[in-house]
C-alpha positions in Angstrom: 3.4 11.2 97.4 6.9 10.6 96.3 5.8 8.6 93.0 3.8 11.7 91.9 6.6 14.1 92.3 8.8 12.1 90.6 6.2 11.5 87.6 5.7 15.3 87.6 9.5 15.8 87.3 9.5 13.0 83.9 6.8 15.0 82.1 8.1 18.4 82.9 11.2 16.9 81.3 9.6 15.2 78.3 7.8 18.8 77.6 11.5 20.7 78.1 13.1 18.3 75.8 10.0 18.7 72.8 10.5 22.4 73.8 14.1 22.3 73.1 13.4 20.5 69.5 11.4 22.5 68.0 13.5 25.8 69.3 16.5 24.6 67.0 16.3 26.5 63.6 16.7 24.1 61.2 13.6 22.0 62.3 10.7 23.8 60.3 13.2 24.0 57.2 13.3 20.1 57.4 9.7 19.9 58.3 9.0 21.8 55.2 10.8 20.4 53.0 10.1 16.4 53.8 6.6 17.8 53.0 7.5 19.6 50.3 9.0 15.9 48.5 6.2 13.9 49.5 4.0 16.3 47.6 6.0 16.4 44.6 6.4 12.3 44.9 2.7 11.9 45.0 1.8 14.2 42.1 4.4 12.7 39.8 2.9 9.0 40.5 -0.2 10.7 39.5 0.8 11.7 36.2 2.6 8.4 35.4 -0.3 6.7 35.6 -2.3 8.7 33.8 -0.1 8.6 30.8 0.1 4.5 30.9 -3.4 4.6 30.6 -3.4 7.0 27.7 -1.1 5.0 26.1 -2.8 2.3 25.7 -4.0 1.2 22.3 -8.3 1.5 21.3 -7.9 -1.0 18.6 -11.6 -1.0 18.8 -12.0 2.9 17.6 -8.2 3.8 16.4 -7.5 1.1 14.5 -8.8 -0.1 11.2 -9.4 -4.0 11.3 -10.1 -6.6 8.7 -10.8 -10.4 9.3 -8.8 -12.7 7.2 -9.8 -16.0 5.4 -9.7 -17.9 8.8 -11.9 -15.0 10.2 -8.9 -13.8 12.4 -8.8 -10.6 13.4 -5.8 -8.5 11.6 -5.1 -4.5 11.5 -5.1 -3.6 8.2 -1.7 -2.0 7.0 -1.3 1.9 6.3 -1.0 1.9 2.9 0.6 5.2 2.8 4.1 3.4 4.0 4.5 1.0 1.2 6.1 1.4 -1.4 5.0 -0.2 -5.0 6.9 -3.4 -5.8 7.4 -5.4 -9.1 4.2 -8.5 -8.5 6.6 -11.6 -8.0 9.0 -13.2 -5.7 12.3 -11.9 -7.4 12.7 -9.6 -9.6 16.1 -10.1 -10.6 14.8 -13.3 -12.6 11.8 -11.6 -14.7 11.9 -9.0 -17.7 9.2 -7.0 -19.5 8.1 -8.7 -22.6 6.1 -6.3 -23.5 5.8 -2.0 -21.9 3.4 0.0 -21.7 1.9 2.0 -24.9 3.1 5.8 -23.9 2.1 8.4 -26.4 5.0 10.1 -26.1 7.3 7.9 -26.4 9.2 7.5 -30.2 7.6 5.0 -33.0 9.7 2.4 -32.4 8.7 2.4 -28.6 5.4 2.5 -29.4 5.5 0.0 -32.4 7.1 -2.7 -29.6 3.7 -1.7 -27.2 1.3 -3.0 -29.4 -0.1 -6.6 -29.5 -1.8 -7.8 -32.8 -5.2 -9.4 -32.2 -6.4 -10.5 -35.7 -7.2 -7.8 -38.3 -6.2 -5.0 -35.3 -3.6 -3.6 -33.1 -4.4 -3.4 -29.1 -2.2 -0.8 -27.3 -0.9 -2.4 -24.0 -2.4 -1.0 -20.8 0.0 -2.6 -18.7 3.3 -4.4 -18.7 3.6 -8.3 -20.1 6.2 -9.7 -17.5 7.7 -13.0 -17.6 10.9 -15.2 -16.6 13.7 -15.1 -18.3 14.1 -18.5 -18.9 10.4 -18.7 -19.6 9.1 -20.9 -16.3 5.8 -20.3 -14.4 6.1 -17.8 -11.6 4.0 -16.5 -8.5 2.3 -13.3 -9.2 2.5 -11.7 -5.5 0.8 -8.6 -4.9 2.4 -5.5 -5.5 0.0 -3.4 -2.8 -1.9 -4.5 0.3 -5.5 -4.1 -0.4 -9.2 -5.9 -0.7 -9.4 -8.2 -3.5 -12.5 -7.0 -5.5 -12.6 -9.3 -8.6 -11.5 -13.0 -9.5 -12.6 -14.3 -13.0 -11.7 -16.1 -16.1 -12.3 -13.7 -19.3 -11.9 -15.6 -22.3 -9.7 -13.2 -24.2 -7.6 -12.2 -21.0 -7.3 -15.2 -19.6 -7.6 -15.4 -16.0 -7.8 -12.1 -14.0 -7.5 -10.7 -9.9 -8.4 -6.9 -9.5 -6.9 -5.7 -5.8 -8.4 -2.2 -4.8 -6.3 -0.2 -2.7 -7.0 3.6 -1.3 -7.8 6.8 -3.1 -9.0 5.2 -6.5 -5.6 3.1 -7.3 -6.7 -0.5 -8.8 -3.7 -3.6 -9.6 -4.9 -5.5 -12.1 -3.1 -9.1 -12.5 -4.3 -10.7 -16.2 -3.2 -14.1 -17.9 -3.1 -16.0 -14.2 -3.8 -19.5 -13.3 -4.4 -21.5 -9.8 -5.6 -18.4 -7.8 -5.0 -18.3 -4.1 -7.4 -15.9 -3.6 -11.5 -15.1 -4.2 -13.4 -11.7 -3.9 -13.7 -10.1 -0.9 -10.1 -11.1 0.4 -7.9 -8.6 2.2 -4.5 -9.3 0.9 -0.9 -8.3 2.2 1.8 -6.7 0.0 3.7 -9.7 -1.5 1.5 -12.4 -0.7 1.0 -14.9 -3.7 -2.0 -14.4 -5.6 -2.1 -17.0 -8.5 1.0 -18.0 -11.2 1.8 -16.9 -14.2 0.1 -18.3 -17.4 -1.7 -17.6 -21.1 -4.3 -15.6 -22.4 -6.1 -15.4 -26.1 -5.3 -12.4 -26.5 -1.5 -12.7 -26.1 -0.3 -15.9 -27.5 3.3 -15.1 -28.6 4.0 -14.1 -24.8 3.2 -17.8 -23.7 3.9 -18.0 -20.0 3.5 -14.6 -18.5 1.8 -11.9 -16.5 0.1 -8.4 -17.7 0.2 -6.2 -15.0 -2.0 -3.2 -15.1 -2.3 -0.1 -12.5 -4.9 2.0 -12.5 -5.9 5.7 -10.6 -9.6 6.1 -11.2 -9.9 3.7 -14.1 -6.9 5.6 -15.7 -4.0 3.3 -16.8 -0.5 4.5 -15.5 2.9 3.3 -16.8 3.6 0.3 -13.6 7.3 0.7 -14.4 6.9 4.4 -13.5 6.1 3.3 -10.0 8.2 0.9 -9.1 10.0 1.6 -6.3 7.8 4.6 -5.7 5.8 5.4 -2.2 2.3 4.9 -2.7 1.4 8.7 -2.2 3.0 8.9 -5.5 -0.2 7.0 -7.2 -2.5 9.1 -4.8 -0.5 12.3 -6.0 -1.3 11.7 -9.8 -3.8 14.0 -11.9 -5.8 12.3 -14.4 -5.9 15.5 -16.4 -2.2 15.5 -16.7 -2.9 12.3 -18.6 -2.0 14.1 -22.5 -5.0 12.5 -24.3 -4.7 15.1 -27.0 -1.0 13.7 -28.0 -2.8 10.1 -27.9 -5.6 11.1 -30.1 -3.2 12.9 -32.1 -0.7 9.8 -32.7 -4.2 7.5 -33.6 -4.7 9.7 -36.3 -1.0 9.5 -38.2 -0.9 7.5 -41.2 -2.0 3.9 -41.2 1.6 3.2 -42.6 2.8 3.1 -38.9 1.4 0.8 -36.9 2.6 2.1 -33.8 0.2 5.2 -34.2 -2.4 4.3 -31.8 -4.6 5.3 -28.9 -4.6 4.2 -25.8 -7.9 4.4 -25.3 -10.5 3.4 -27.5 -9.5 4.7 -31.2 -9.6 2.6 -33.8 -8.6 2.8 -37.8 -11.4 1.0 -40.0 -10.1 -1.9 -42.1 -11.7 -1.6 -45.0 -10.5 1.8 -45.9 -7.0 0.1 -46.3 -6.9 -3.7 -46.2 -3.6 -3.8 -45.1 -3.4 -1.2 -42.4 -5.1 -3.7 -38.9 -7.5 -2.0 -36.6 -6.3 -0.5 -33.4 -7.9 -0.5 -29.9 -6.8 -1.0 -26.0 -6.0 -4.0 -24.3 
């Protein structure tokens, strides 16, 4: 009888002493407020690992990939963030032979554009680059892109057409011991082939012609040097001044450097001394 007394004493207390606890003002506030944490805790772990997930790259749907010559997998570069560079390993040791034929530049510039094939003048399309101390060089490539053409022309020597975005085309003529075939994706700078000699070009001996083209249009390369590649997506053929061109074609056959760049040509036989002109 005495033990259940006492027992009935110990839980009286226990329930006094809870009583007492929860009577004490700042208890709720605390209650609250440890709840209050936890919940904010748990929602911010939430949203943490929702955003490492998110942040994970989709190569498979986000990223463009191409599979190199040892079919490794590689993601193709945004060609937007190059900028165009001068098509071998140093620049300081090359120098333009030979610019390209601009119909608005003076005689004399245009005079020094033309290469003499036979009974004709062929305005140059490109740039004629070569060392200065007349060596073999690698030709690197002055864009990333897709390798779209590989062939030996007999006039032109051996040539490498790389396509890049929007229409732009590097053309790399007079080459020997290519590195690269058709169908290649290519990174900027890598070596495509060396310098060498075409038929059409003899007095240049060792060197490279270096074309750039927007939708078959030639542009001046040493315009673009240097230049972002959104500057060759930016240009407008029509701002190409064929009338000018057509116009310096038809000066008198007493200037040789009155050509088009194109296709115009000044017959022979009216004057046997005055060569035919034409495009390279």
């Amino acid at each position: 009888m005495m033990a259940e007394v006492m027992k009935m004493r110990e839980e009286e207390k226990k329930r006094s002493s809870l009583k007492n606890f929860f009577s004490k003002r700042w208890v709720f506030p605390a209650i609250y407020l440890a709840s209050a944490a936890l919940l904010i805790s748990v929602i911010f772990w939430y949203q943490t690992a929702g955003q490492n997930t998110a942040e994970k790259p989709n190569l498979t749907e986000d990223s463009k990939e191409l599979t190199g010559m040892n079919n490794d997998t590689v993601i193709e570069v945004n060609q937007s963030l190059e900028n165009v560079s001068v098509p071998v390993k140093d620049e300081n040791e090359v120098e333009y032979i030979k610019r390209f034929f601009d119909a608005n530049a003076s005689p004399d510039e245009q005079e020094a554009a033309l290469i003499v094939d036979g009974n004709k003048y062929r305005t140059n399309m490109g740039i004629d680059i070569a060392m200065k101390d007349g060596s073999e060089f690698d030709v690197t490539a002055a864009l990333s892109g897709k390798v779209t053409a590989v062939r030996n022309d007999s006039l032109l020597g051996n040539v490498v057409e790389v396509e890049h975005e929007n229409g732009v085309k590097t053309i790399y003529q007079s080459v020997q011991d290519m590195q690269v075939k058709s169908g290649d994706a290519v990174k900027q700078g890598q070596v495509l082939a060396t310098s060498g000699t075409s038929q059409l070009n003899k007095e240049a001996k060792n060197h490279l012609h270096f074309e750039i083209r927007k939708d078959n249009t030639a542009l001046n390369p040493i315009d673009f040097f240097g230049q972002p590649f959104t500057a060759l997506e930016d240009v407008d053929n029509e701002e190409v001044d064929t009338d000018k061109q057509e116009e310096a074609a038809g000066e008198t056959e007493q200037n040789p450097a009155a050509g088009d760049s194109e296709t115009q040509e000044t017959d022979a036989e009216e004057d046997p001394q005055s060569p035919k002109m034409t495009d390279e």
